[in-house]
Structures are given as structure tokens and as C-alpha cells.
FIBAKOL-970481 format. One record per residue (C-alpha): x, y, z; residue number from 1. Coordinates in steps of 0.001 Angstrom, whole numbers, plus 500000, padded with zeros to 6 digits. Example, Ala and Ser with C-alpha at 12.3 -4.5 7.8 and 13.67 -1.06 7.14 Angstrom:
<atoms>
<atom><x>512300</x><y>495500</y><z>507800</z><nr>1</nr></atom>
<atom><x>513670</x><y>498940</y><z>507140</z><nr>2</nr></atom>
</atoms>
This chain:
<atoms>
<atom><x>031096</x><y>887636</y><z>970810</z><nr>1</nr></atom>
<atom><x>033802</x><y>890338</y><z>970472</z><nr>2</nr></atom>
<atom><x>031465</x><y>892438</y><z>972677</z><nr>3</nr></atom>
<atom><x>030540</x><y>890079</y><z>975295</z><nr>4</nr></atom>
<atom><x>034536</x><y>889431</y><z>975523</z><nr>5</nr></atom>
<atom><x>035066</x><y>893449</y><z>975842</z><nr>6</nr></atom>
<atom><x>032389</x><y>893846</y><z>978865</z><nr>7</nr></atom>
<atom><x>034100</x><y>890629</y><z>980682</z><nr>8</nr></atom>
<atom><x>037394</x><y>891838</y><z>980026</z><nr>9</nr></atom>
<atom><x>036371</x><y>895274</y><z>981797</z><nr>10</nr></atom>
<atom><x>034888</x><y>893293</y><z>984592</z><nr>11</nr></atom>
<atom><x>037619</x><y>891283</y><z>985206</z><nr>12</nr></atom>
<atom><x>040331</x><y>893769</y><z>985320</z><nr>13</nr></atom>
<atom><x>038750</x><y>895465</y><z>988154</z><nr>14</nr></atom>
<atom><x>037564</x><y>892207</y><z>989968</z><nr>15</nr></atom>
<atom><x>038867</x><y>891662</y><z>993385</z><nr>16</nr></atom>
<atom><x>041359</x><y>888180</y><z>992472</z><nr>17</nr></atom>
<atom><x>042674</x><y>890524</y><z>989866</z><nr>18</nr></atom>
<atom><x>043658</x><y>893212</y><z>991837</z><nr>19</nr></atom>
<atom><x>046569</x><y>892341</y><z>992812</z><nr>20</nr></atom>
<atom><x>048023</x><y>891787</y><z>989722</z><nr>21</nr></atom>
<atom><x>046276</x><y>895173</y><z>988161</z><nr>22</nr></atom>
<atom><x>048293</x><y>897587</y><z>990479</z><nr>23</nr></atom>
<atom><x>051783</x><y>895255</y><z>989926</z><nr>24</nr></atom>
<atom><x>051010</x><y>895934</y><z>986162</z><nr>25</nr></atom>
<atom><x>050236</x><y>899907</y><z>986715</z><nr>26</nr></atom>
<atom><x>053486</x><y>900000</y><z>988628</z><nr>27</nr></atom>
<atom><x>055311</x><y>897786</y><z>986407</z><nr>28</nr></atom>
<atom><x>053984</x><y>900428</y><z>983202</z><nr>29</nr></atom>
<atom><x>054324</x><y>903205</y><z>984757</z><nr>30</nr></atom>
<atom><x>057917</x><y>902576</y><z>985630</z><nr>31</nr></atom>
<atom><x>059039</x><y>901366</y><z>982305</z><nr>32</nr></atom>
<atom><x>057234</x><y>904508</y><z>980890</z><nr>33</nr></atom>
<atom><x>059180</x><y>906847</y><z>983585</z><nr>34</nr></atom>
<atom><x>062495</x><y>905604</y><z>982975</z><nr>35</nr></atom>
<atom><x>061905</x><y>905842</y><z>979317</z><nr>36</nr></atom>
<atom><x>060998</x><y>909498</y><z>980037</z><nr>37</nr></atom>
<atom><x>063918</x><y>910059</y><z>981732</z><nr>38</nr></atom>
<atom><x>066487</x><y>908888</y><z>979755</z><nr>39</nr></atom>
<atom><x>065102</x><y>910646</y><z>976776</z><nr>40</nr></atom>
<atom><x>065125</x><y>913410</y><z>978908</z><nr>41</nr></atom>
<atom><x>068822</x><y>913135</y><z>980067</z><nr>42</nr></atom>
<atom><x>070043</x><y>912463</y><z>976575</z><nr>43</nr></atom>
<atom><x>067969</x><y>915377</y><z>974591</z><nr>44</nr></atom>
<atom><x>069696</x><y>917821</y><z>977395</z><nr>45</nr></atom>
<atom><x>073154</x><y>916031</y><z>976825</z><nr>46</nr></atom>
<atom><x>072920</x><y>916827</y><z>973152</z><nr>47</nr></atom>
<atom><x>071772</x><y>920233</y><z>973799</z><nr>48</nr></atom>
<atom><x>074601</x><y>921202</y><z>976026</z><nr>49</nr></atom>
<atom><x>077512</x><y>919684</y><z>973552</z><nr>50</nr></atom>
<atom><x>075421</x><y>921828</y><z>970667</z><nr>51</nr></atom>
<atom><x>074061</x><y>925304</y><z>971461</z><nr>52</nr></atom>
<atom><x>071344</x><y>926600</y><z>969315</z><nr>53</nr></atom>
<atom><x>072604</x><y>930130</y><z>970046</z><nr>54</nr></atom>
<atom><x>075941</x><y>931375</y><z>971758</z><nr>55</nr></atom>
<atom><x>073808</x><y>934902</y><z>971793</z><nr>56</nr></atom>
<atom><x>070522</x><y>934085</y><z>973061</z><nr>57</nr></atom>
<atom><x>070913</x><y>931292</y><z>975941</z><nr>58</nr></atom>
<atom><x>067128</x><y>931396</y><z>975696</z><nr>59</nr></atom>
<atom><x>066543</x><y>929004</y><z>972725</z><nr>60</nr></atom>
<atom><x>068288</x><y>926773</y><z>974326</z><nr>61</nr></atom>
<atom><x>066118</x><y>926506</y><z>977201</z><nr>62</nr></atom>
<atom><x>063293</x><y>926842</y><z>974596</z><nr>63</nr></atom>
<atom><x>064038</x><y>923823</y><z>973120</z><nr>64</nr></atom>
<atom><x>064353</x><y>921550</y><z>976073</z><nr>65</nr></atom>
<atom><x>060909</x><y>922569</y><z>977013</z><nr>66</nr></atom>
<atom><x>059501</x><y>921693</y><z>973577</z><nr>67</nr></atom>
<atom><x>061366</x><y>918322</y><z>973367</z><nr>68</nr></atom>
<atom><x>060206</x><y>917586</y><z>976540</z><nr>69</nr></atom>
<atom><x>056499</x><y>918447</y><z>975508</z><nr>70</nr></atom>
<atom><x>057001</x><y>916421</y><z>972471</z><nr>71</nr></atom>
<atom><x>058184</x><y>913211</y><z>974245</z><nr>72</nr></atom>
<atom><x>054397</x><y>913130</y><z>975599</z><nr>73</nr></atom>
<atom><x>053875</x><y>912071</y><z>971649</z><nr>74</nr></atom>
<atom><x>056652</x><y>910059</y><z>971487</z><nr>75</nr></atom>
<atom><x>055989</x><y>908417</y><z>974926</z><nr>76</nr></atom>
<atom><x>052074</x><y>907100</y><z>973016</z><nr>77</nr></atom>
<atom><x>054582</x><y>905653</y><z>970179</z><nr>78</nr></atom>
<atom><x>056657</x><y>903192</y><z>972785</z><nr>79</nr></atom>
<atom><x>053255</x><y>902534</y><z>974944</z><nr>80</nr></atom>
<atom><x>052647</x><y>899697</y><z>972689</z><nr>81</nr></atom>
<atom><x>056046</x><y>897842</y><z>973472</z><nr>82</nr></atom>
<atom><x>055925</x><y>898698</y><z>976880</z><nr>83</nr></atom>
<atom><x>052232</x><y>896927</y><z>977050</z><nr>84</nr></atom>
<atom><x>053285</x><y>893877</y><z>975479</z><nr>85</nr></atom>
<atom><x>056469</x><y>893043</y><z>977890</z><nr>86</nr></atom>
<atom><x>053779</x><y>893771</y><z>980747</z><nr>87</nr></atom>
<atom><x>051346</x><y>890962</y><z>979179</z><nr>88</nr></atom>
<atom><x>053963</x><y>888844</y><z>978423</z><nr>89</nr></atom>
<atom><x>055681</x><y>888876</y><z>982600</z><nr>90</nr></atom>
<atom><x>052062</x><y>888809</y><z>983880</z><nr>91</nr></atom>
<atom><x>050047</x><y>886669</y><z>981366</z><nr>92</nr></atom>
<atom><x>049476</x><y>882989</y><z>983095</z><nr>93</nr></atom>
<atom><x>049254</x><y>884726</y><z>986511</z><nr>94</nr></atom>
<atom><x>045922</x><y>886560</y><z>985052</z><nr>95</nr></atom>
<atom><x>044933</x><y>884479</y><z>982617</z><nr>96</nr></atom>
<atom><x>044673</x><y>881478</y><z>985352</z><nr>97</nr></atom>
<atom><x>042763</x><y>883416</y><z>987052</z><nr>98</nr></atom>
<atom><x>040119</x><y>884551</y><z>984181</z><nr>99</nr></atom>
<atom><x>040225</x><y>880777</y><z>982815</z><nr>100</nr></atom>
<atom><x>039241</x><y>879844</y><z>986116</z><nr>101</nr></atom>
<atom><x>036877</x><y>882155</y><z>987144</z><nr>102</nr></atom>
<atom><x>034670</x><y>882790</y><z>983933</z><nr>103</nr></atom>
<atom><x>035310</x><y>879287</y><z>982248</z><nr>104</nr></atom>
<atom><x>035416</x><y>876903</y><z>985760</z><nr>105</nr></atom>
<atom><x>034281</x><y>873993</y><z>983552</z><nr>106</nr></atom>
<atom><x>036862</x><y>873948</y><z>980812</z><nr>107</nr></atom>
<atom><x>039990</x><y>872162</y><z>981587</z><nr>108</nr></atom>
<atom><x>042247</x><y>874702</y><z>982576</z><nr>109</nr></atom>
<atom><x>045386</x><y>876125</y><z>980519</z><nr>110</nr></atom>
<atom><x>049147</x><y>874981</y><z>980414</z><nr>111</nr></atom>
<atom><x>051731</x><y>878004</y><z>981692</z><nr>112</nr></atom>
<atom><x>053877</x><y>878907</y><z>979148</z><nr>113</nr></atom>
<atom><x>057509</x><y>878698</y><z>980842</z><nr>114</nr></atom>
<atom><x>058725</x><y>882703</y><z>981789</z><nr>115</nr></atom>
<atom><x>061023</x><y>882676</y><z>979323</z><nr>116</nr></atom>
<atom><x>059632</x><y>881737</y><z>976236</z><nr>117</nr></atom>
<atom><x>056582</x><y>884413</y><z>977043</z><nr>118</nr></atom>
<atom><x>059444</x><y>886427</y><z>977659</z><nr>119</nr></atom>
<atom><x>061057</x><y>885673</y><z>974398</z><nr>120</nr></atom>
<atom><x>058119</x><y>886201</y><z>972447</z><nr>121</nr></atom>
<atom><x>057372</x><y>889415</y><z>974499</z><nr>122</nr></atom>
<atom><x>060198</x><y>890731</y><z>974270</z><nr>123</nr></atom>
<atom><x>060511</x><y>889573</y><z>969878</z><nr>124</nr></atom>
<atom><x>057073</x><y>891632</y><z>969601</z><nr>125</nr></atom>
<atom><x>058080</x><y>894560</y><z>971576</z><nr>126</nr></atom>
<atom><x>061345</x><y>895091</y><z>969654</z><nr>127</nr></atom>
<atom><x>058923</x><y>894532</y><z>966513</z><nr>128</nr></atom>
<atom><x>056086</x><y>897060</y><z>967732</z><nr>129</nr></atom>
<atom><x>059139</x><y>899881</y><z>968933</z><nr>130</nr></atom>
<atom><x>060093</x><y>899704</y><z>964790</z><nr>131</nr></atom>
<atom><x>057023</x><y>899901</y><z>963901</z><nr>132</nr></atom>
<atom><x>056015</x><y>902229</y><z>965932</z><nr>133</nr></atom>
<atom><x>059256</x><y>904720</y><z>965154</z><nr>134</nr></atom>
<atom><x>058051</x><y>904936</y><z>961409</z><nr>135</nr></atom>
<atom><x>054386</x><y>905420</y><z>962289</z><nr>136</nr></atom>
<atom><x>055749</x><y>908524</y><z>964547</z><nr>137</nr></atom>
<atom><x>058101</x><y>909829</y><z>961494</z><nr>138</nr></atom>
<atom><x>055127</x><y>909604</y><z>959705</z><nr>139</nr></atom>
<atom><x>053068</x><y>912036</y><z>962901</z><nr>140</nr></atom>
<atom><x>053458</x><y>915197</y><z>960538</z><nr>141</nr></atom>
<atom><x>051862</x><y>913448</y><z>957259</z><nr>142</nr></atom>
<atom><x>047658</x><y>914389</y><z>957456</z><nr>143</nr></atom>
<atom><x>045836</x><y>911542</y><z>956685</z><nr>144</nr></atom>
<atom><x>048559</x><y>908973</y><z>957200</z><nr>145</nr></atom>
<atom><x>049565</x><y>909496</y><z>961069</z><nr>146</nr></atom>
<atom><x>046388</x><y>908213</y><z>962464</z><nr>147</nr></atom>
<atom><x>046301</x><y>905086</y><z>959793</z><nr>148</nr></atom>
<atom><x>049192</x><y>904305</y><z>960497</z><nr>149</nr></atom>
<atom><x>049680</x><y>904156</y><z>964144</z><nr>150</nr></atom>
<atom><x>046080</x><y>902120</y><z>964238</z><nr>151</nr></atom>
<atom><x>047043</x><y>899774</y><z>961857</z><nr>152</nr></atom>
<atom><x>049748</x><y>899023</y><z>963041</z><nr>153</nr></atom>
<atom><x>049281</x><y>898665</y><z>966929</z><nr>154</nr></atom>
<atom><x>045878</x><y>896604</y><z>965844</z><nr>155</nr></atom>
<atom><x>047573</x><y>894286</y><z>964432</z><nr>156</nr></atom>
<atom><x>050404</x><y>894034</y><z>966450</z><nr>157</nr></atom>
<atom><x>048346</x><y>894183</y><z>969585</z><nr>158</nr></atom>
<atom><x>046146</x><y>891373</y><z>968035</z><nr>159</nr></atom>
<atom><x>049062</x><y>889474</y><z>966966</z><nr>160</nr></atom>
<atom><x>050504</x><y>889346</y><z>970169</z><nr>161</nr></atom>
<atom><x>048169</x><y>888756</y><z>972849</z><nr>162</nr></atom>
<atom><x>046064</x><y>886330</y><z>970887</z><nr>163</nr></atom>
<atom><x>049326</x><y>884057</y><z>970415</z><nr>164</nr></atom>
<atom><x>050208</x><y>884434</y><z>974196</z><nr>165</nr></atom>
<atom><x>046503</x><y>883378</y><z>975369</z><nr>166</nr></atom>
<atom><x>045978</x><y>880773</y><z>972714</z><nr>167</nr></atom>
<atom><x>049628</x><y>879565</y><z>973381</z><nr>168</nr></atom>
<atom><x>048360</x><y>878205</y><z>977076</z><nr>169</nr></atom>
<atom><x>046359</x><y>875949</y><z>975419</z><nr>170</nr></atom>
<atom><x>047831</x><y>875365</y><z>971399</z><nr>171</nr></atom>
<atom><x>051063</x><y>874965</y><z>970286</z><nr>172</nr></atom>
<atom><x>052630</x><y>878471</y><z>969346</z><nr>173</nr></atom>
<atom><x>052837</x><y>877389</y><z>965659</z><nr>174</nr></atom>
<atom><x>048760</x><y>876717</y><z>965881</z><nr>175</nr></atom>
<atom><x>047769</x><y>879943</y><z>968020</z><nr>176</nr></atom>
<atom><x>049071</x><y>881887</y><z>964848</z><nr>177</nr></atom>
<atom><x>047905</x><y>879871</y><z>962673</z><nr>178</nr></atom>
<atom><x>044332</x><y>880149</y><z>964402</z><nr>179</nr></atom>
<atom><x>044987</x><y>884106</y><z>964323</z><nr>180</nr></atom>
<atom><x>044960</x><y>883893</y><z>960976</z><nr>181</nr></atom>
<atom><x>042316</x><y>881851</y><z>960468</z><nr>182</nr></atom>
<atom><x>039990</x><y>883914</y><z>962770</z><nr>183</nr></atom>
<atom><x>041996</x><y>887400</y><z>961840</z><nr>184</nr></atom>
<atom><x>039263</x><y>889200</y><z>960775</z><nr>185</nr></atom>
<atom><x>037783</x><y>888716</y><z>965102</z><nr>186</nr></atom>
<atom><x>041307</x><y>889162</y><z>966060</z><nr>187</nr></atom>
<atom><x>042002</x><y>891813</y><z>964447</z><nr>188</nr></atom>
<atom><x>038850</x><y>893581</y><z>965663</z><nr>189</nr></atom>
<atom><x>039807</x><y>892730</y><z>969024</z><nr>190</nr></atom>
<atom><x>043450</x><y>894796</y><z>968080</z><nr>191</nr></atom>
<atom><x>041557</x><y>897630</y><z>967021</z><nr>192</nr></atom>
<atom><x>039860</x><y>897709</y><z>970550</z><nr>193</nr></atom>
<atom><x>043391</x><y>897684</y><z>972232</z><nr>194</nr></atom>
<atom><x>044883</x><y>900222</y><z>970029</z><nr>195</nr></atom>
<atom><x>042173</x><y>902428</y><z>970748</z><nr>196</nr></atom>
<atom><x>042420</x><y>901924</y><z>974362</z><nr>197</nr></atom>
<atom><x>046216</x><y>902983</y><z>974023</z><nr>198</nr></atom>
<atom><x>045244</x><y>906583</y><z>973051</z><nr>199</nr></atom>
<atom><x>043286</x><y>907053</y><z>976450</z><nr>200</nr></atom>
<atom><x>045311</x><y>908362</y><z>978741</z><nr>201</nr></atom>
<atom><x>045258</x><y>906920</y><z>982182</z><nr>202</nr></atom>
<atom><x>043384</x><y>903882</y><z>980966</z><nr>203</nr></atom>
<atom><x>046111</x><y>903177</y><z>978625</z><nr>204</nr></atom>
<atom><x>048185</x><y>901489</y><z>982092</z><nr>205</nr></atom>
<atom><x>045517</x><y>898754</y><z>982347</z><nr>206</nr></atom>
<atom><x>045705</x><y>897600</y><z>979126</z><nr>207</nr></atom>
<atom><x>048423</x><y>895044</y><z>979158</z><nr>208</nr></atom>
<atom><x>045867</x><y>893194</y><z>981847</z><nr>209</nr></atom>
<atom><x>042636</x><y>894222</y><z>979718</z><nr>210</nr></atom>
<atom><x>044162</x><y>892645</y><z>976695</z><nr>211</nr></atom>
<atom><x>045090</x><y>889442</y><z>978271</z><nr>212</nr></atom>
<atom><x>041629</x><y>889152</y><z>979668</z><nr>213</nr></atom>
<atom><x>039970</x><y>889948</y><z>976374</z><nr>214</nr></atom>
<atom><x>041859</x><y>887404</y><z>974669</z><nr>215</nr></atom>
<atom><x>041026</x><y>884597</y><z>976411</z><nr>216</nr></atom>
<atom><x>037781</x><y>885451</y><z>976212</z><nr>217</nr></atom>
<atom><x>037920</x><y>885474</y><z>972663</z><nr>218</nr></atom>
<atom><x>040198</x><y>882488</y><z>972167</z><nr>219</nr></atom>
<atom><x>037625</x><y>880263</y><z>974497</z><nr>220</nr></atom>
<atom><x>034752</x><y>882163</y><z>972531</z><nr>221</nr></atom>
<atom><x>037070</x><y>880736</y><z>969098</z><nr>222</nr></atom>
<atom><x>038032</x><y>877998</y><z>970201</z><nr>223</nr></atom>
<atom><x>033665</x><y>876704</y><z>970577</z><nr>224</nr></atom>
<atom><x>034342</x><y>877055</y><z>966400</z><nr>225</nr></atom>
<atom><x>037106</x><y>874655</y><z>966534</z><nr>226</nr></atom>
<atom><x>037289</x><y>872323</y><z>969582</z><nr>227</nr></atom>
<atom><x>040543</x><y>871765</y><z>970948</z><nr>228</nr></atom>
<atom><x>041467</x><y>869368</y><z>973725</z><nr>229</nr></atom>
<atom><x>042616</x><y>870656</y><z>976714</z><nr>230</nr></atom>
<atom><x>046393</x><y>870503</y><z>977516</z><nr>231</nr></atom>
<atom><x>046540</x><y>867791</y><z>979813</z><nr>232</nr></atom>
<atom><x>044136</x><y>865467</y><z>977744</z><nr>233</nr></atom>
<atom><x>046920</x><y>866736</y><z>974202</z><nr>234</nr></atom>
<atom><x>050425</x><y>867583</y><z>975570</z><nr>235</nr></atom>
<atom><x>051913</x><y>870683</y><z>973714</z><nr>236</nr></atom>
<atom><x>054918</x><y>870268</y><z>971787</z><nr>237</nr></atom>
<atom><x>057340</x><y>873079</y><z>971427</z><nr>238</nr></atom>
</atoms>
């Protein structure tokens, strides 16, 4: 199933009704990931001008910037996480109508969440995958660890977080995670997919609308395990 929902997802992202929405969330990404870059940028040469690594050799100085700089291309893979799930979480019923509608026209469609309670739980699981995220990059210089570390953690933080928003069109948010968990070792699987995806570059910008796609593919591919009625026919209750 997992597979199925990958190759769909693909399709989808690059589909003409999604189009639209794919270059808002490439500009929306690349933005957040620009001003990010430049106000780490701003503050690293702040710092360096209020503390001189060497009165006698101006040269470090500069030698530094340029190697802080370089090293922010690391750092910048660390926040890409949080900065794809504030994406998924502004543009997540806007896609997801349209892959419930096109690829499952005979289900009864799913109930937008309200903005701002995507929002909230976007933004709760962005300030949660930034944390994360900062130790798995203190931990960049430990062999062995680094790579653990940043994959566990973005799967299941990736898989955490889009499942709930996909499954929440349809399931109270208490009973998407409770599904998750239920179905964690698919989900989870399905996080692993994502977090590899992250470590592409280029490709990384689509995931936000990849990952919404996959999920409801995998949440309608779930949810054929346990049957669910469909919003309208079982009103949510939040």
C-alpha cells in the first residue's frame, strides 16, 4: 500500500489541479528558508564584528564568515523539517481537497480543518521538530549517531504530523493520533520516506505538498482497515 501511496503522491504533486498550489508552496519554502539564511547570516557577522578573532590578522575574520556561512547549508537541512510542516499545515485542505477528490471521487469528501487550529498544530510541531532538530545537529560531529538521529527523528516527526493533519479532515484530532499509533509501524514507514526526501536537495521544496498527498493516500488506504463514516454522515467534535 505504502508504495502505491508513494507513486500517487509523486503523480499528484506534479498534476495540473495541483500546480498551482506546488509553486505557492516552493515560494512559500523557499522564502522561509531565505530569510532564515539571512538572518543567520546578519547575526553570525554581528557577532563577528563586536568579537574579532584577530586584531593582527583581519583575515580570520573574514575566514570565518565564509565558513559559518558554508556551515549554515548544514544547519539550513536541520530547520527544513519545521519549515515543511508550517507549509503543510497553511496549504493542507487546499491540496488535500483536491487529492480526496480526484483519486477517491467516490468517498464522501473530507471536513476542512479551520486555518487556525492547522495552524496551531503546525506551528506546536514545528517548534517541536526545530528542538529536535537542534540536538540532532549538536549531535552532526558524533559518527554513527548524526545520521540516526536526524532520521529518527524527522520520521517520526514527519509521520506524526502529516498523518494527524490528513486524518484530522476526516477523525477527530484525538482519534487521528490515536490511529497513528495504532497503524505506526505504516506511518512511520511513510516518515522514513519524507525524511529521506528532506536530504535531496531541490526536491526537498516539494515535500510539504508530497507529504500531504502521501498521507491521504495512506489514511484512505488505513482507513479500508477500519471504516470510518464520513464527516457529514459523523460530525467531528473538537
Amino acid at each position: 500500500m505504502l508504495i502505491q501511496a508513494a507513486f500517487a503522491a509523486a503523480r499528484q504533486v506534479f498534476s495540473a489541479p495541483l500546480r498551482a498550489i506546488l509553486w505557492k508552496s516552493l515560494g512559500l519554502t523557499a522564502g522561509i528558508l531565505v530569510l532564515v539564511w539571512f538572518g543567520l547570516t546578519r547575526a553570525i557577522n554581528w557577532f563577528l564584528s563586536q568579537h574579532h578573532l584577530s586584531v593582527d590578522y583581519p583575515f580570520l575574520d573574514t575566514l570565518a564568515v565564509f565558513f559559518a556561512g558554508a556551515g549554515l547549508f548544514v544547519g539550513l537541512a536541520y530547520i527544513m523539517p519545521a519549515v515543511s510542516i508550517l507549509v503543510a499545515g497553511y496549504f493542507l485542505d487546499d491540496a488535500a481537497e483536491i487529492v480526496e477528490r480526484t483519486d477517491f471521487p467516490g468517498d464522501p469528501p473530507g471536513l476542512a480543518l479551520p486555518l487556525g487550529t492547522a495552524m496551531f498544530y503546525a506551528v506546536r510541531f514545528a517548534g517541536l521538530a526545530l528542538l529536535v532538530n537542534l540536538v540532532a545537529l549538536i549531535l552532526f560531529f558524533v559518527p554513527g549517531v548524526n545520521l540516526v538521529a536526524f532520521f529518527g527523528a524527522n520520521a517520526y516527526l514527519l509521520s506524526r504530523e502529516y498523518f494527524e493533519l490528513a486524518a484530522g479532515r476526516f477523525r477527530p484530532m484525538a482519534e487521528a493520533g490515536a490511529m497513528r499509533r495504532h497503524f505506526s509501524g505504516t506511518t512511520l514507514l511513510a516518515g522514513v520516506l519524507l525524511a529521506g526526501l528532506m536530504v535531496v536537495p531541490v526536491l526537498n521544496l516539494v515535500t510539504p505538498l508530497f507529504g500531504i498527498a502521501l498521507m491521504v493516500h495512506v489514511h484512505k488506504g488505513l482507513s479500508r482497515r477500519t471504516p470510518v463514516a464520513g464527516p457529514q454522515a459523523q460530525p467531528r467534535l473538537r
